[in-house]
C-alpha positions as CSV (number, residue, x, y, z in Angstrom):
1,X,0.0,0.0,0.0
2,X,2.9,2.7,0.6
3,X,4.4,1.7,-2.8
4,X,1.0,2.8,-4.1
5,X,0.5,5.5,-2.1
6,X,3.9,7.2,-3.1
7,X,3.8,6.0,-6.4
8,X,0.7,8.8,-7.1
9,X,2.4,11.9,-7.7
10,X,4.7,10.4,-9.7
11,X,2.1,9.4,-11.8
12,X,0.2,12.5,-11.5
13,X,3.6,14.2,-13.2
14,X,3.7,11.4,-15.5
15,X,0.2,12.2,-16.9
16,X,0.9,16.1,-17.3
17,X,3.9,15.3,-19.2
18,X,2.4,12.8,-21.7
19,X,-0.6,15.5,-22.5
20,X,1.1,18.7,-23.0
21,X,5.1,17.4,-23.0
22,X,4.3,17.1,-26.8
23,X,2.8,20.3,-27.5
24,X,5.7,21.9,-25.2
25,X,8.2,20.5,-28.1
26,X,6.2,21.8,-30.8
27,X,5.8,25.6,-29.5
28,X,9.8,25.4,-28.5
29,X,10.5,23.8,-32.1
30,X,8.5,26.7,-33.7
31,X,9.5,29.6,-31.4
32,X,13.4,28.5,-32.2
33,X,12.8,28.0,-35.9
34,X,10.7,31.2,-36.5
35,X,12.0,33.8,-38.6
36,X,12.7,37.2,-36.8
37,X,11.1,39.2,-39.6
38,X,7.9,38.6,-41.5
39,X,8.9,36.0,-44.0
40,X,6.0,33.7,-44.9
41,X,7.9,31.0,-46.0
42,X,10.5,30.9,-43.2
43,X,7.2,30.8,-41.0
44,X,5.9,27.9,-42.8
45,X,8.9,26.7,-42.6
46,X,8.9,26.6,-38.6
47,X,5.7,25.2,-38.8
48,X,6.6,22.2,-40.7
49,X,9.4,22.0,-38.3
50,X,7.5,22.3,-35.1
51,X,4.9,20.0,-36.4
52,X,7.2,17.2,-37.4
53,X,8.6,17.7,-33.4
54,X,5.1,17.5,-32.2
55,X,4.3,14.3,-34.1
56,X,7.6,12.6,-33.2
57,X,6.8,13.5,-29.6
58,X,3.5,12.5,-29.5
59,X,4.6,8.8,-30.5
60,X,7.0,9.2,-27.5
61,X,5.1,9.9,-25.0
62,X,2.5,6.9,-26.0
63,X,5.5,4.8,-25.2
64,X,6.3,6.3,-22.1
65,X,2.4,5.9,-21.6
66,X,2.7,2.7,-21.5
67,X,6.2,1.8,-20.3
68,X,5.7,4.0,-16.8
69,X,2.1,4.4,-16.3
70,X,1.5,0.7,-17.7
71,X,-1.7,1.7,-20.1
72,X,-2.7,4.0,-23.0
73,X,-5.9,5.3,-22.4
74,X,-8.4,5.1,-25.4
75,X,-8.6,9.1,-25.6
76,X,-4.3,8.9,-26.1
77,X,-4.2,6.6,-28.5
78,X,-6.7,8.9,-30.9
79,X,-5.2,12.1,-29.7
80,X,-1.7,10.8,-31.3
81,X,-3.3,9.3,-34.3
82,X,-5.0,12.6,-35.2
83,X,-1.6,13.9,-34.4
84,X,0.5,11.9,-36.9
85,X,-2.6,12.0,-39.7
86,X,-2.9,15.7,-39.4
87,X,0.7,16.4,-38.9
88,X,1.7,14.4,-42.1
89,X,-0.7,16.1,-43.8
90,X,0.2,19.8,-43.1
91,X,3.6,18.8,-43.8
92,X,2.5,17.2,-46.9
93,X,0.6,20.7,-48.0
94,X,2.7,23.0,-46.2
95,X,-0.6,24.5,-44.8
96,X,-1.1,24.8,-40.7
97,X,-4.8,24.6,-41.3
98,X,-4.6,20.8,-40.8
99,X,-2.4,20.8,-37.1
100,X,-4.8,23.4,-36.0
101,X,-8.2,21.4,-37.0
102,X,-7.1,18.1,-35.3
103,X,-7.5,19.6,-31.9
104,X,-11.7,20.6,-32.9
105,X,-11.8,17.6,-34.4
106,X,-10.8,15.7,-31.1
107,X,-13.3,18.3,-28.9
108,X,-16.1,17.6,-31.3
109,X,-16.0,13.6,-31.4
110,X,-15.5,13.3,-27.3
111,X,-18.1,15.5,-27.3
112,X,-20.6,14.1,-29.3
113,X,-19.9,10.7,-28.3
114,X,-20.5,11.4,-24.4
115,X,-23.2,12.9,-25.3
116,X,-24.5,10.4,-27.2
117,X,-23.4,7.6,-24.2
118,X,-25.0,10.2,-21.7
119,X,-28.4,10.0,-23.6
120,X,-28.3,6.0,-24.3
121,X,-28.0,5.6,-20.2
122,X,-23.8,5.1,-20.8
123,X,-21.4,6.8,-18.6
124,X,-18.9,6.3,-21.8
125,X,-16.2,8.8,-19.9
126,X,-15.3,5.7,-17.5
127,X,-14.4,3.4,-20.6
128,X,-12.5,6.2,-22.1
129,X,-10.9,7.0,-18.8
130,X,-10.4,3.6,-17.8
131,X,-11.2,4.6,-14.2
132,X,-12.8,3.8,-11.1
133,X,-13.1,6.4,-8.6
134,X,-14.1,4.6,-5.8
135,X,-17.6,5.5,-4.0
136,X,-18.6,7.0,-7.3
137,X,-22.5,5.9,-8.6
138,X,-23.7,5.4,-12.0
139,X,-25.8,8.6,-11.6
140,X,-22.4,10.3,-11.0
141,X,-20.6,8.9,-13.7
142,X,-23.9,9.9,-16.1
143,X,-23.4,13.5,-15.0
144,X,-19.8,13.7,-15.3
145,X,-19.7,12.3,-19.0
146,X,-22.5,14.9,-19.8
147,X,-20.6,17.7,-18.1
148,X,-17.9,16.8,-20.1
149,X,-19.4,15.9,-23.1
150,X,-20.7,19.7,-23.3
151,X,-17.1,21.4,-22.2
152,X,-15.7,19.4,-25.1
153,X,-18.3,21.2,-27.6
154,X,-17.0,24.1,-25.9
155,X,-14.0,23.6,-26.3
156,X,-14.0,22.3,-30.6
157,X,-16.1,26.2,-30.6
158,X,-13.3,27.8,-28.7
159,X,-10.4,26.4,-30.8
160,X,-12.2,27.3,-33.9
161,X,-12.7,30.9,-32.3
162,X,-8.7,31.0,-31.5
163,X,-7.5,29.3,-35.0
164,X,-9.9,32.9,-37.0
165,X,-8.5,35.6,-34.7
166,X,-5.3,34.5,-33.9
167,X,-1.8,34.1,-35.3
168,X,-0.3,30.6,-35.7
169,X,1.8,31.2,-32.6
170,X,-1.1,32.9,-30.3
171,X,-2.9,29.4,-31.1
172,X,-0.4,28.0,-29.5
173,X,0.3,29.7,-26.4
174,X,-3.5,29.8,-25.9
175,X,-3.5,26.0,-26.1
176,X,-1.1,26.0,-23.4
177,X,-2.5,29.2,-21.1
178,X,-5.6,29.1,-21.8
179,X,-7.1,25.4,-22.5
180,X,-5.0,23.8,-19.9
181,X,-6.1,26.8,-17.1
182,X,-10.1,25.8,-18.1
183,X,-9.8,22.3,-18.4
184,X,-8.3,22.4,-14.3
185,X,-10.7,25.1,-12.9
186,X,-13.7,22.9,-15.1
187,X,-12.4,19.5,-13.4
188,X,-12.5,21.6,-9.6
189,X,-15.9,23.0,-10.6
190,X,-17.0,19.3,-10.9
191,X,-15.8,18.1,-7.6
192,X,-19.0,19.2,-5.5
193,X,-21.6,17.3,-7.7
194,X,-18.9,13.9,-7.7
195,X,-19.0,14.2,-3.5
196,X,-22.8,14.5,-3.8
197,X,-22.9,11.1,-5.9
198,X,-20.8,9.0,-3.4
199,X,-17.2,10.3,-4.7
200,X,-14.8,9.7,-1.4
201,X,-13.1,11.8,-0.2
202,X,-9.4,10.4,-0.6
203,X,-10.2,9.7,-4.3
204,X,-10.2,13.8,-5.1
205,X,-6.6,13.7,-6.0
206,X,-7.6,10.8,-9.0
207,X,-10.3,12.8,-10.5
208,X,-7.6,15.6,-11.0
209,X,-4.6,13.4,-12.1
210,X,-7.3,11.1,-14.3
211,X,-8.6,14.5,-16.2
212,X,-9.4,14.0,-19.7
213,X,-6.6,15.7,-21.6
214,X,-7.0,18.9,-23.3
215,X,-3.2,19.7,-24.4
216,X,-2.5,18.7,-27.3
């Protein structure tokens, strides 16, 4: 039980780096690569670049995924596919439209399918998950996959919002300081109605470390 016990913020670090360590690489990649001056194609350029770091980093951290946290949830195995797909293909057309889609693309799917699972009677969040937060009732589970559902809608609205008002790099710090920021106070926010349906008490710190990721 101490092994387990001190193994959790390990794992809790573990879990932050495999969502946003890949879209860390990418905005360094970029930032490093980008042209001083406005040059269009030195900026495509350092997209290509970053992109290519962000999908050889996304296939790294499924494998630290799986060799330290001993699993690759169902949301992380999409997430780097639309990564690798979309990636190839901006590189492929030299046009950042496709990197910045993947991540509505993602929203919109999760969303829709939770919903859909929420409607049908099926908490689908614990499948995707692959959690058990003990105490937690089917009622709970229901409303948490619906609440979620809904803040991923949000969220495939938002990005598109970003991607038409923002430059290339903006996107990307928002990703970072501003979907990261909402997905933790949205996860918080949902802690009072998970107490309500049976959530105990010690498993508070799981529903934060087992967040569904929003990085990348």
């Amino acid at each position: 039980m101490a092994d387990t016990e001190s193994s959790k913020p390990g794992s809790s670090w573990l879990n932050l780096l495999v969502d946003y360590g890949p879209l860390l690489i990418f905005l360094a990649v970029y930032r490093f690569t980008a042209p001083a001056e406005t040059d269009p194609k030195a900026e495509l350029q350092a997209v290509i670049n970053g992109t290519g770091a962000f999908m050889v980093a996304a296939v790294v951290a499924l494998g630290v995924s799986k060799w330290k946290l001993g699993k690759i949830s169902p949301m992380l195995w999409f997430s780097t596919a639309l990564i690798v797909g979309f990636g190839a293909l901006t590189i492929l057309f030299g046009d950042p439209r496709f990197v910045q889609l993947k991540p509505t693309i993602i929203y919109s799917v999760f969303g829709v399918a939770l919903l859909g699972g929420w409607f049908m009677g099926r908490a689908l969040l614990r499948i995707l998950l692959e959690a058990a937060f003990e105490g937690l009732t089917e009622e709970g589970w229901l409303k948490l996959s619906r609440n979620w559902g809904v803040f991923f809608l949000a969220l495939a609205a938002l990005n598109e919002a970003l991607v038409a008002t923002m430059s290339f790099e903006g996107w990307l710090w928002a990703k970072l300081w501003v979907f990261m920021p909402l997905s933790l106070v949205f996860t918080f926010a949902n802690l009072p109605m998970l107490l309500k349906h049976g959530l105990a008490l010690e498993e508070i710190d799981d529903v934060v470390k087992e967040e569904p990721p929003t990085g990348s």
